[in-house]
C-alpha positions in Angstrom: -3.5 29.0 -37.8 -3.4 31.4 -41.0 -1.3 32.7 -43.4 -1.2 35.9 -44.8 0.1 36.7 -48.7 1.5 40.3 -49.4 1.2 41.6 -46.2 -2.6 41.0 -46.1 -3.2 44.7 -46.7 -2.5 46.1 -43.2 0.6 48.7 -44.2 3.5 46.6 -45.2 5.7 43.1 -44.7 5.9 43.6 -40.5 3.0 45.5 -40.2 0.6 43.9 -36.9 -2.9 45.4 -36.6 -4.1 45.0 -32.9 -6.7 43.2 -33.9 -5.9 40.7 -36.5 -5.6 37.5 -35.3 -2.2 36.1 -34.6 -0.6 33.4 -32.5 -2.8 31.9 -29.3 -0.2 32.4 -26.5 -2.4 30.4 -23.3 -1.9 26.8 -22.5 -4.5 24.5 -23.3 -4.6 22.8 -19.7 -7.8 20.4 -21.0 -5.6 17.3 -21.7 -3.3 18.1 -18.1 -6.9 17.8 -16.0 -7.8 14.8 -18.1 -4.2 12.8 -17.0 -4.4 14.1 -13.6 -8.4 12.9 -13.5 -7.3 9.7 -14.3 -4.5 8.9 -12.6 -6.7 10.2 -9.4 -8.9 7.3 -10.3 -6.1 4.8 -11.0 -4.7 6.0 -7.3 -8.4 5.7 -5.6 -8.5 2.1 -7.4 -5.2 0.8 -5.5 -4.9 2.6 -3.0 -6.9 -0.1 -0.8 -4.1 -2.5 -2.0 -1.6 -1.5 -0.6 -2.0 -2.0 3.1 -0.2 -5.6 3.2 0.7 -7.5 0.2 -1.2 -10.5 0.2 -4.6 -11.4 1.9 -4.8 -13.0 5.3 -7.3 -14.4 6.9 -6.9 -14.2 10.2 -8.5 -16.9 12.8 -11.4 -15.5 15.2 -11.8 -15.9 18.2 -14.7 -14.8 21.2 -12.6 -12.8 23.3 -9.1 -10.7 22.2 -7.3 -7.3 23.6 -7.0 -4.6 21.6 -3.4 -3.3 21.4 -1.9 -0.2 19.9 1.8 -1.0 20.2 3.9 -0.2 17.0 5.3 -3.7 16.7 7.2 -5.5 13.5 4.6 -7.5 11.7 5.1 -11.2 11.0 3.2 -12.6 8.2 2.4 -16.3 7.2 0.3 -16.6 4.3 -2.0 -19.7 3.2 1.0 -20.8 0.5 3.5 -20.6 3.4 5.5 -17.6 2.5 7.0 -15.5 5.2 6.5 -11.5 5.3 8.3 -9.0 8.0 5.9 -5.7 7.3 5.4 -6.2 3.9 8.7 -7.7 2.7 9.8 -11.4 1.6 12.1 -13.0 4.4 13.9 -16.5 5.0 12.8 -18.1 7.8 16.2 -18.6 9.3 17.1 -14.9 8.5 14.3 -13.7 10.6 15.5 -13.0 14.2 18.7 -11.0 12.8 16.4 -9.3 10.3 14.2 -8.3 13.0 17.2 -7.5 15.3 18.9 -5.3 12.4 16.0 -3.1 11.5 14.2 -2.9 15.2 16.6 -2.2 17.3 14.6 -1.6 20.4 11.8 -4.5 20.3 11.7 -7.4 22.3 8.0 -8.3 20.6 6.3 -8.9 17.5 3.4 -9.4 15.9 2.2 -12.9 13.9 -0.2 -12.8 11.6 -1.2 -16.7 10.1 -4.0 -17.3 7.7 -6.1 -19.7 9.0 -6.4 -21.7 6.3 -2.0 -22.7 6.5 -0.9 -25.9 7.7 0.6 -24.7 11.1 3.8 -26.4 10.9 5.1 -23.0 9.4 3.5 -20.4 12.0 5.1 -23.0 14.9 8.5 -22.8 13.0 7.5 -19.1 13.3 7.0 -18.8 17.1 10.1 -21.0 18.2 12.6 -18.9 16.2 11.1 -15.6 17.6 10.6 -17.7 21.0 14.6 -18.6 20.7 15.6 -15.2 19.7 14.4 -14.0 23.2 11.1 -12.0 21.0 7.3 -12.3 23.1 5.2 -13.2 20.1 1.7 -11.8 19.7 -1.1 -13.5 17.5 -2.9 -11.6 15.6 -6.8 -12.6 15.8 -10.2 -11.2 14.6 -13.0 -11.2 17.0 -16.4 -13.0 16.4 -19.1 -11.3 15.6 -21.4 -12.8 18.3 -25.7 -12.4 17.9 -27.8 -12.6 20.8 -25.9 -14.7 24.1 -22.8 -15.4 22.5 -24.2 -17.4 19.7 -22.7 -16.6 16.0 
């Protein structure tokens, strides 16, 4: 930026001169691409993150059926907590939470790591077995080598 004194010679106090150099009137948009770049990055970082909450590790098994049904998803984790799609629930809240937000389901999904004591998952199964709900458990097929052998 400049500043003239005594009208910088061109003809008087409010005098402009097309070319003189006066005030830059475009956006700098550097710095805008820079946030945006990074944020992109940030977004590509986590997005893998956010499919479930926390990690489970799901037993395997030789044989399984592959299902496409949009069911709710019940989650048991290796600490014991208890997920419905995502979301914290109580044990004993778990059919009427299930009722309340899938109104037409008479099935579920269960997902158990396989490292949790099973005490939990079976606490699982018989409220969703007493609440009239088919319970599904979520597997992960072997990766067999040559005759079946791992």
């Amino acid at each position: 930026m400049s500043i003239t004194v005594n009208g910088g010679g061109g003809g008087g106090l409010g005098s402009r001169r097309r070319g003189s150099s006066g005030t830059l009137s475009e956006i700098n948009v550097t710095p805008f691409v820079d946030v945006v770049l990074v944020l992109l990055i940030i977004f590509m970082l986590t997005a893998h993150v956010m499919e479930f909450g926390i990690e489970i590790d799901v037993p395997k098994v030789t044989t399984g059926q592959q299902t496409s049904k949009e069911l709710p998803v019940v989650t048991v984790s290796k600490d014991g907590l208890t997920e419905l799609n995502g979301k914290p629930v109580n044990i004993h809240d778990l059919a009427d939470t299930i009722h309340r937000n899938f109104t037409h389901t008479d099935a579920v999904y269960l997902r158990a790591d396989k490292d949790v004591v099973w005490d939990i998952p079976v606490q699982v199964m018989s409220v969703l077995g007493q609440a009239k709900f088919q319970v599904n458990v979520v597997t992960e097929p072997l990766e067999e080598g040559p005759r079946g052998v791992k």
